[in-house]
N, C-alpha and C positions, 0 to 999 in steps of 0.2 A: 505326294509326300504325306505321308502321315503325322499328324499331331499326336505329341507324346502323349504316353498314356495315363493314367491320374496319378500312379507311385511318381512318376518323372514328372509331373509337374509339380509336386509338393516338394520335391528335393530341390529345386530352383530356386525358389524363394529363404529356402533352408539354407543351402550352399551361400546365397547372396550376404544373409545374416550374417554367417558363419563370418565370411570376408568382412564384413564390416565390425565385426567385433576383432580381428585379428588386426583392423587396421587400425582400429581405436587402441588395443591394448599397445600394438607399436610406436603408437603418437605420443600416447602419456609416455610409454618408457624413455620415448626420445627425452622429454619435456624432464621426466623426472632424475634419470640418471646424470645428466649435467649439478643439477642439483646436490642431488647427495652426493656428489664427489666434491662441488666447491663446498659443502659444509663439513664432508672429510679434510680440507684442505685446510678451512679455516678453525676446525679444532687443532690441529697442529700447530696453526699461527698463532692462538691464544694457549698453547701448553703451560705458557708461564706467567699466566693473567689467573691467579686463584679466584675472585670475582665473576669469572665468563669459564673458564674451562671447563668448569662441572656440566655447566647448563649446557655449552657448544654440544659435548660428547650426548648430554642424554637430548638434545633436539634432534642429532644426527640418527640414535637409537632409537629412537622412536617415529622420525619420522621411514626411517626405513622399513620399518615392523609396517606402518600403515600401509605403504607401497606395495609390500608385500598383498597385505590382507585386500587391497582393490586389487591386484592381479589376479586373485585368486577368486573375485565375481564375474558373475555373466552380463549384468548389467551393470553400464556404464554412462556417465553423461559426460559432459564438457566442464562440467563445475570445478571437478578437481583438478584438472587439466589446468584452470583460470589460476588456482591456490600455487598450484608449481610451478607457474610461467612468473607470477607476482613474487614467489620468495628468490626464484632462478636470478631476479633482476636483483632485489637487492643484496643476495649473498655478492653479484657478481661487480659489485662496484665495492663491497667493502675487502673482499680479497685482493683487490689491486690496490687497497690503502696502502700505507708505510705504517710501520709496526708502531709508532709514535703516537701516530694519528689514531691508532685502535686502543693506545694506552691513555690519550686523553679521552679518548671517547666509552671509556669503560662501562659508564651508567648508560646510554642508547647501546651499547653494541651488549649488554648482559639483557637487558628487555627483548633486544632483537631477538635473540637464541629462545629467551624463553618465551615470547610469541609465537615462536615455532614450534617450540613443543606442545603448547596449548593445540597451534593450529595440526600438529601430526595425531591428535587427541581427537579432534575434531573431523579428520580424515576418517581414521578407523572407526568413529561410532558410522557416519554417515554411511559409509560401506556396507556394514554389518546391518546398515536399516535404514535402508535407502528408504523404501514406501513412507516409514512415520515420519522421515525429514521433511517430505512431501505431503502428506497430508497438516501437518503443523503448518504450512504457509498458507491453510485457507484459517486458521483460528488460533496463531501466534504471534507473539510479534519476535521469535526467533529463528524461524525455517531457514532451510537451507541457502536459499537466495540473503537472506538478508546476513545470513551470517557468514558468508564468505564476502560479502560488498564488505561488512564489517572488518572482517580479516586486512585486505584490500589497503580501506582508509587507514588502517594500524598501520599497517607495512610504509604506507608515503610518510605518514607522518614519521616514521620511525627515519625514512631516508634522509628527510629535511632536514631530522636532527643530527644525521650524522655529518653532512655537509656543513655545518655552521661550522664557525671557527667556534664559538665558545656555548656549552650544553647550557641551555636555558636552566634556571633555578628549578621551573616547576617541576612536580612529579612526576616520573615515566611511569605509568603504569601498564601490566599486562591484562589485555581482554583477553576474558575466562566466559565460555560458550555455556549458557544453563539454557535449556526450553524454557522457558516460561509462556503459558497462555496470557493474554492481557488481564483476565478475568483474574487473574492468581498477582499480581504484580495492583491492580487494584484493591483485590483480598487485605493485603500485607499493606496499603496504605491506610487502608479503614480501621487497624488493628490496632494503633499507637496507645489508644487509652484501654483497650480492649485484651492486649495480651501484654503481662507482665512479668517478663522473664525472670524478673529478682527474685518471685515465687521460689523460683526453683534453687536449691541451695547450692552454691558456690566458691570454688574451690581460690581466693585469687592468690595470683602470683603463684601459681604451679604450672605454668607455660614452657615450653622451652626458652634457655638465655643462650644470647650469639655469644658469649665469651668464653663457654664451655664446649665448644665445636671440635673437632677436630683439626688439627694446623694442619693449615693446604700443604698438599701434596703427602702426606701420611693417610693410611688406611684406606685405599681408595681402591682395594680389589674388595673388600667386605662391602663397602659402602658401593661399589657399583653391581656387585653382587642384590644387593636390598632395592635399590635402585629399577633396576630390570626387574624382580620380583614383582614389585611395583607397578609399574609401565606395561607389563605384558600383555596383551591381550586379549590370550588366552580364558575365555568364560568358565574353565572347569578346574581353575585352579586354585590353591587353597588362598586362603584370605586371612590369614596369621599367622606372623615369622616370629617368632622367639629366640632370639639372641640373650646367649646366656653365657656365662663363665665366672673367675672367681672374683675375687674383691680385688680392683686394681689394674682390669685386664684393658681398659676401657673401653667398656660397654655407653657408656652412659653419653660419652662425647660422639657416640657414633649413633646416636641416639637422637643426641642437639642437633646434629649435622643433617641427617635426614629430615629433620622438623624442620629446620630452616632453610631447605633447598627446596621443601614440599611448599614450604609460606611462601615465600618470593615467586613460586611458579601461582601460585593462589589454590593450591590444589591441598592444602594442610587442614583437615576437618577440624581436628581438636588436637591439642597434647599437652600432656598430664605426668608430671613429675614427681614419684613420691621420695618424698623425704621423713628418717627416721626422726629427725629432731622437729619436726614440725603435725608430728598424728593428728594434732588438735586440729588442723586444717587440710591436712592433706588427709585423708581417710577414705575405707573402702563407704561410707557413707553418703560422700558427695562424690564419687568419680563420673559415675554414668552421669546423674545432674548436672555437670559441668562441659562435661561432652559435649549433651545437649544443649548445652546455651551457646557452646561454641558453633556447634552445626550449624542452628539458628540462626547465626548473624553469620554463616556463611553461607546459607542456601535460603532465599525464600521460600522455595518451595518444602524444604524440610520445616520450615517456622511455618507456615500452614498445620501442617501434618500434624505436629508438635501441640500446638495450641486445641487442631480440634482433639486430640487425648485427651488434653488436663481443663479445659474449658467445661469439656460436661462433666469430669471427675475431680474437684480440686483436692480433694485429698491425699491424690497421688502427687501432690508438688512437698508435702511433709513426710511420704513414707520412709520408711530407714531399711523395707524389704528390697535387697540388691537384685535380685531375680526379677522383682515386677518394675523396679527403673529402666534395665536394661529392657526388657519386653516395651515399655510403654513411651521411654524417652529414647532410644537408639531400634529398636528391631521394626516399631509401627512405622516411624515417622520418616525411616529409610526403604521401605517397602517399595515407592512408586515414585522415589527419587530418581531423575532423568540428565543428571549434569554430565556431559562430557568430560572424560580423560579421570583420572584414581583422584577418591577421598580416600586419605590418608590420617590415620589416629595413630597416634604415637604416648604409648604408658612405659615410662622409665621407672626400671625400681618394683618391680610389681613385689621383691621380697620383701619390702620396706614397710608396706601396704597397712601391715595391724598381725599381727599373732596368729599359727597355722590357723586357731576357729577363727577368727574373723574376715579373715581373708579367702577360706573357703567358698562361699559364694561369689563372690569376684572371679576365682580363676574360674569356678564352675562355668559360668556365664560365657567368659573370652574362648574358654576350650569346648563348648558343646553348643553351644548357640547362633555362636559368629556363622556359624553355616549357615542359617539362615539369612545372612547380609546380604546385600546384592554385591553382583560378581566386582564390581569398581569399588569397593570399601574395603578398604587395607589395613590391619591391626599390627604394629611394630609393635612387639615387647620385649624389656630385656629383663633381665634377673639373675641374683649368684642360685647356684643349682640346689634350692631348698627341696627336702624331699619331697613333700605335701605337692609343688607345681609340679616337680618332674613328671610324679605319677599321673596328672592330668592333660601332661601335652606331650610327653617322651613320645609314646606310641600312640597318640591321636595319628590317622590318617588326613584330618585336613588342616594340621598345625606344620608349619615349617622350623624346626630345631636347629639353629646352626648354633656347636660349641664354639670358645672361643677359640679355644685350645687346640681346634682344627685347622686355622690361621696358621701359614707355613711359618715357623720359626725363624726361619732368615727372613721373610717379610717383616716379621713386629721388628727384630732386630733392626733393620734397613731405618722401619718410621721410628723409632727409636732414636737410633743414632741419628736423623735428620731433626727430630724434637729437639734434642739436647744443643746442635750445632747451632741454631738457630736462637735458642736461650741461653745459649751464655755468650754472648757477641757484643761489643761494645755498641752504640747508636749509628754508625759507622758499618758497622757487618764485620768488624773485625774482631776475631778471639779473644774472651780476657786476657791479661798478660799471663805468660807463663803455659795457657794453654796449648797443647799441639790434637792431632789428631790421636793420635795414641790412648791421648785423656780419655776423649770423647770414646774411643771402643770400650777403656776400663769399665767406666759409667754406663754403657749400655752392659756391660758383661755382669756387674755389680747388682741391676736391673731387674736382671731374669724375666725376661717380659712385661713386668707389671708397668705400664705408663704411670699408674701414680707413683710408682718410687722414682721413674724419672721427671716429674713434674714439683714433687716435694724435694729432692735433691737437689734441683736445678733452681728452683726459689731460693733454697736456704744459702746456697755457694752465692747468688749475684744479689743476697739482701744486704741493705745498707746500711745496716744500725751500726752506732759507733762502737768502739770498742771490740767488736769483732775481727778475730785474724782476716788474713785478704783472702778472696777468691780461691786464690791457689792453693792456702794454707787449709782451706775449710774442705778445700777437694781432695785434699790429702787425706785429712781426719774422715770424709765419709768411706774414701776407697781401702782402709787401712784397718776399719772398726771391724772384730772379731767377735762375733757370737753364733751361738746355737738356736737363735732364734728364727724367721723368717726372715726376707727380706725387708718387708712394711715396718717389724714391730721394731729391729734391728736399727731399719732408718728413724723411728720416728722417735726411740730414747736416744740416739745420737744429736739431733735434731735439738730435742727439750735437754737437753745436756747442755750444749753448746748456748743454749737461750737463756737459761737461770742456774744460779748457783744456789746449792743447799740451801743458802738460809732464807732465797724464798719461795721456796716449792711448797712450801703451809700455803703462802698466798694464792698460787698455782694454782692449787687445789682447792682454795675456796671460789676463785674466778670460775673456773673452769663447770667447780660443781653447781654455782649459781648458772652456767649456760647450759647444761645439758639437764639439768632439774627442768627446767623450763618448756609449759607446753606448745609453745610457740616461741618463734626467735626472739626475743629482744634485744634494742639498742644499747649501746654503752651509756647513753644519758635515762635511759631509762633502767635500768640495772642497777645503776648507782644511785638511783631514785628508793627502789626499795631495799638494797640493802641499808641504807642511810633510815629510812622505815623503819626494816627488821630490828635495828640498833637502839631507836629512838634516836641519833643522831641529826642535829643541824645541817651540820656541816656536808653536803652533797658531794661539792667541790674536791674533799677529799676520798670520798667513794668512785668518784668520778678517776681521780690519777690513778687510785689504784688499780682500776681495773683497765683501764688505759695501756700501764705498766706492763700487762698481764702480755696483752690482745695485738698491741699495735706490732708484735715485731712476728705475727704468728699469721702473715697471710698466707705462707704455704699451708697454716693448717685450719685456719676458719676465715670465713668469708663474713666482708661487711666491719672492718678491724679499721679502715681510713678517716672513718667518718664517725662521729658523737651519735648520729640521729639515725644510722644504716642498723638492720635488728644484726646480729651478730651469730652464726650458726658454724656448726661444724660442716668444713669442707666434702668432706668423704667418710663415710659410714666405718671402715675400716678404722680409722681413729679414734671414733669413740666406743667401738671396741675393744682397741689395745689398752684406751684411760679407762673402762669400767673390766677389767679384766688385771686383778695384782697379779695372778701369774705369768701376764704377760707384761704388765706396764710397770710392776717394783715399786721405785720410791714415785713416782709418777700418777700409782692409781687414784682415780675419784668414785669415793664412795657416795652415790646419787640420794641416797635412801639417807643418809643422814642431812643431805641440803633440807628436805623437804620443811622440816619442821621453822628451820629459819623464813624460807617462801612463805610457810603459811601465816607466820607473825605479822611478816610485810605484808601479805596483801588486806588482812583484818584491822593491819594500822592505817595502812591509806584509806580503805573503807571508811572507818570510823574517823578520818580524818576529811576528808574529802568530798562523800554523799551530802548532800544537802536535799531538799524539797524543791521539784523546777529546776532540774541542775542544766538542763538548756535554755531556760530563759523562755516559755513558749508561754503565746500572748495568751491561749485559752487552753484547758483540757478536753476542752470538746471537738476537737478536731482530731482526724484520724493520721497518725504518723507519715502516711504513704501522703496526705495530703499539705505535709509543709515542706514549701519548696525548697526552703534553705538547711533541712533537717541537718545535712551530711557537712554542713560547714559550722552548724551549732555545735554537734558532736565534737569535731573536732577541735574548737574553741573552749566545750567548758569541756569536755571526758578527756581528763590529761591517757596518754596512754599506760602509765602504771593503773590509772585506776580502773579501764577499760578491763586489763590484763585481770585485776585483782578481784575484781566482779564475777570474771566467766569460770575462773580456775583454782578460786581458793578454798574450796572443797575438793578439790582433787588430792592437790597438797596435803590438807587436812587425813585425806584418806590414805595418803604413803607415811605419814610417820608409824616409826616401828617401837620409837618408845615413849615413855609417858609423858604427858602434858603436866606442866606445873598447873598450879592456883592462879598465875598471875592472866595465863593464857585461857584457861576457861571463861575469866573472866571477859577479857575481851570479847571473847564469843560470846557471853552473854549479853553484855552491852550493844552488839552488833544486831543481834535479834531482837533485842527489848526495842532499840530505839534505831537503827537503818535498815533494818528490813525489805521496807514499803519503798523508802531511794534503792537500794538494791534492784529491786523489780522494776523499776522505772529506768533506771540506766539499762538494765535487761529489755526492758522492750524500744525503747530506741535503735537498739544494738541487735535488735533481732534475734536474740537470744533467750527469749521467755520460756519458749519450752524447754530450758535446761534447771532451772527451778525448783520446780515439784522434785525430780529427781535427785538434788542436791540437797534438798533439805531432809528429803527422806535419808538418806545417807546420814547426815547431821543425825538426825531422829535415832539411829541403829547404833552413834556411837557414843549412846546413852548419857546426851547431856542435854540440860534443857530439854526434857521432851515435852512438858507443859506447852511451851511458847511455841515450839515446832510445828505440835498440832494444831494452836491456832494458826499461825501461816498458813500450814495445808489446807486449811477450811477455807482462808480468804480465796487460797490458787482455786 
């Protein structure tokens, strides 16, 4: 008998392989397809748990995509094999709960899902790079053994919780898989006095808020559309979706809703909400800066990255060039970023941003650069279709455009009509009196798509202010109102009709003009603080009702109306278009440009009222601000916030009046210069706002008053 010849021997060992990789890919599938069918099973069972459905659906879609992406290698271990026998177990004890038991257990069984998606995150990188999982277990402390043991211990603990009768207080949280070497995880402790992220200028309170989300169960083919954009796997695909349409369409809630499905999974890098009524804080000047703080305290290894940039350069923590933020605070310090599963940035608003030049660089940036992001870094934009962005992302090849208006029609209708049903329902779940379903189609018909006229509609019909017709009668009056106007503008003098009568629309309009002059929101106690100021007035208390009078019955249309001490802003952008536009708004319009010169009185009189020498009380001047620990509770103690306000912006003011200044008010300004100057600048550096200064006085300087005294300032700056 002859011994095979050398081809027939090397095909033996080959064949054996073969079989043993056919028999490992049959194992997993055994292992895993039980799996993704009890989590098909149990998205179903949670369809009506707004809390858990979202996440069930995107675990199941994501874990199946991973499935997929290990099928599709040649090399296999037993690792993930352990991952799908461990989640097999405990999908397979909560599908045989009682639907009761899944409704009190909503906080472990929403962790559980999003564990899962974490963990189907954690599949596909591992697949895609097997070798570096494996070489990190000789010099990490996160390799692939450890981070599936990790998985493992999440998953019991998770079981334990669901078996309790009652879910413990403490926090559930989701384990998020970052590599880190220990050498980088000791880096980032040594760094505490060493990297100071305040450096970097900061946007606050432009985050996403949960209240502006989308109501469960509306828009959820767009939203799972972004979703899978997201999640995909796919390395060559584009990494900015721009969601756009017109004013109204809601853009912006589907916007929240994304941020806050990306946060709770831990997967939410930054987001960034621009608002027209807030530029002074919201600007294309500090976007990227804030990105970056937010990265930072989501990723160690980007806060390395981050730091060694601006540690040997600190001048890049002051610059205002948008092009070298983005290069230096987002494109370096993502470069060799290794976390599993999408970082997700989310910019609302980007038309809101500053004027076609200023915003210029900004889009430049997002539409030509983002290509160089790594493939797991996801840019959500949305925006109304300003021409200036369309021409930079319409026909980009690696921008994703979806209109809104591409949204089937009978879909907005459907989440329409299920918005309205849902808001006009007594505590109960039962229709105000009077309504029937009929109503409800009027009101979506009436609508035209735009969510915020059913969002403003539906406020205005179930507000409780006295004297108001009843629900029924006010539903009557919106579905009945006849003009040639649009929908919004239509709604929104029906609306201010229905709210005040002739004789006090002056006051209207002097409220109104006092909140949208403003370069930052302010409070109703602080509002009434300067105009009581502007007046020379005592008496606050009656600044205070009046603008009360104004606000409090107006939260369909500005947000922060509940409260004395909440800043007070316009709802939706659309609005205060229709109020600074008389051909759309009539007896309604606010002419902005005449507020100013009042602002400007107020904030010169608090000034001059207010500055003192030491206005925090600080035991020596030689000490360096960043060095007193209680700096931010002194601030807040003696810098009332009118005079915070009247500090950073009363030369702005100064710079919108259009007509002339009496005697009475130069003079203040000269008073102000002669003698608070110097507290000026000291409240300014407290408040971290010294380099606005020079700039402000040279302005002063240009609008040829005092230039003597101005130039001494400049000298001292």
């Amino acid at each position: 008998m002859h011994s095979p010849g050398r081809v027939t021997a090397t095909l033996i060992p080959a064949g054996n392989k073969a079989n043993d990789a056919i028999d490992q890919i049959t194992r997993l599938d055994d292992v895993a397809q039980p799996l993704l069918s009890k989590l098909k099973i149990f998205t179903e069972v949670v369809d009506k748990i707004a809390e858990v459905h979202p996440y069930a659906k995107m675990a199941w879609s994501v874990l199946s995509a991973a499935h997929k992406t290990i099928l599709a290698q040649s090399d296999r271990d037993d690792r993930i094999q352990q991952l799908y026998e461990i989640m097999d177990n405990v999908y397979a004890i909560v599908i045989q709960a009682e639907t009761s038991e899944i409704e009190s257990h909503k906080k472990v069984i929403g962790c559980m899902v999003r564990q899962t998606t974490e963990c189907g995150y954690f599949i596909t990188s591992y697949a895609k790079n097997k070798n570096f999982w494996l070489r990190l277990a000789k010099n990490a402390i996160s390799g692939a053994d450890i981070a599936i043991e990790n998985f493992r211990a999440k998953f019991e603990d998770l079981k334990k919780e669901f078996h309790e009768e009652a879910v413990r207080s403490t926090e559930i949280t989701v384990m998020r898989t970052e590599i880190l070497a220990a050498s980088i995880l000791d880096e980032v402790k040594n760094l505490a006095t060493e990297v100071d992220l305040k450096d970097l200028p900061y946007a606050n309170d432009a985050r996403f808020r949960s209240d502006k989300q989308c109501l469960a169960g509306t828009r959820d083919e767009v939203l799972d559309e972004i979703t899978n954009w997201i999640n995909s796997s796919d390395d060559s695909k584009k990494n900015v979706f721009l969601l756009c349409g017109a004013a109204g369409t809601g853009k912006s809630a589907i916007a929240h809703t994304i941020a806050k499905r990306f946060d709770l999974l831990g997967h939410l890098g930054s987001s960034y909400c621009f608002m027209r009524s807030n530029q002074a804080n919201r600007h294309p000047g500090n976007l990227f800066s804030t990105i970056a703080v937010d990265l930072a305290n989501h990723s160690p290894q980007f806060k390395i990255a981050l730091h060694a940039g601006i540690h040997s350069n600190r001048s890049l923590c002051s610059t205002q060039d948008v092009a070298t933020q983005f290069e230096n605070f987002i494109l370096k310090p993502t470069k060799n970023l290794t976390m599993t599963g999408p970082i997700v940035i989310v910019i609302d608003a980007l038309d809101e941003c500053g004027d076609t030049k200023s915003r210029q660089t900004v889009i430049s940036a997002l539409a030509t650069q983002s290509t160089m992001l790594p493939a797991n870094v996801h840019i959500l934009l949305t925006s109304r279709m300003e021409e200036d962005i369309m021409d930079f992302f319409f026909h980009n090849t690696y921008v994703i455009v979806k209109h809104m208006e591409e949204i089937e029609c009978e879909t907005t209708r459907r989440d329409i009509h299920t918005y309205i049903c849902r808001q006009l329902t007594d505590p109960h779940g039962q229709p105000f009196l009077g309504f029937t379903n009929a109503n409800y189609d009027l009101l979506v018909e009436k609508s035209e798509g735009l969510f915020q006229w059913a969002y403003v509609v539906c406020d205005a019909i179930s507000c409780k202010r006295a004297g108001l017709p009843s629900p029924y009668k006010r539903f009557q009056q919106f579905t009945t109102m006849s003009s040639d106007k649009g929908p919004l503008d239509s709604l929104y003098s029906e609306v201010l009709n229905q709210l005040f009568q002739s004789d006090v629309i002056h006051i209207f309009k002097s409220v109104m003009g006092w909140i949208m002059s403003a370069f930052e929101p302010l409070s109703v106690d602080t509002l009434a603080k300067m105009r009581s100021a502007a007046n020379n007035e005592d008496n606050e208390s009656s600044s205070r009702d009046v603008i009360a009078s104004i606000v409090k019955f107006m939260g369909s249309l500005l947000s922060g109306v509940s409260h004395d001490h909440i800043s007070v802003q316009v709802l939706h952008t659309s609005f205060r278009d229709f109020l600074t536009d008389q051909s759309r708004s009539g007896e309604f319009y606010v002419n902005t440009k005449m507020q100013h010169t009042e602002m400007s009185l107020a904030c010169l009189n608090i000034m001059n009222m207010e500055l003192c020498f030491n206005i925090c009380k600080l035991e020596t001047s030689y000490q360096l601000n960043n060095d007193v620990c209680d700096l931010n509770n002194r601030i807040k103690k003696y810098i009332s916030p009118q005079l915070s306000y009247s500090c950073k912006f009363w030369m702005k003011h100064l710079q919108k009046i259009t007509v002339p200044r009496d005697p009475k008010f130069q003079r203040k300004c000269i008073f102000f210069l002669k003698q608070q100057v110097l507290y000026w600048l000291e409240v300014l550096s407290v408040l971290k706002e010294v380099n606005i200064a020079p700039r402000m006085l040279s302005l002063v300087l240009k609008q040829e008053m005092v230039s003597n005294i101005i130039a001494c300032s400049e000298a001292y700056l």
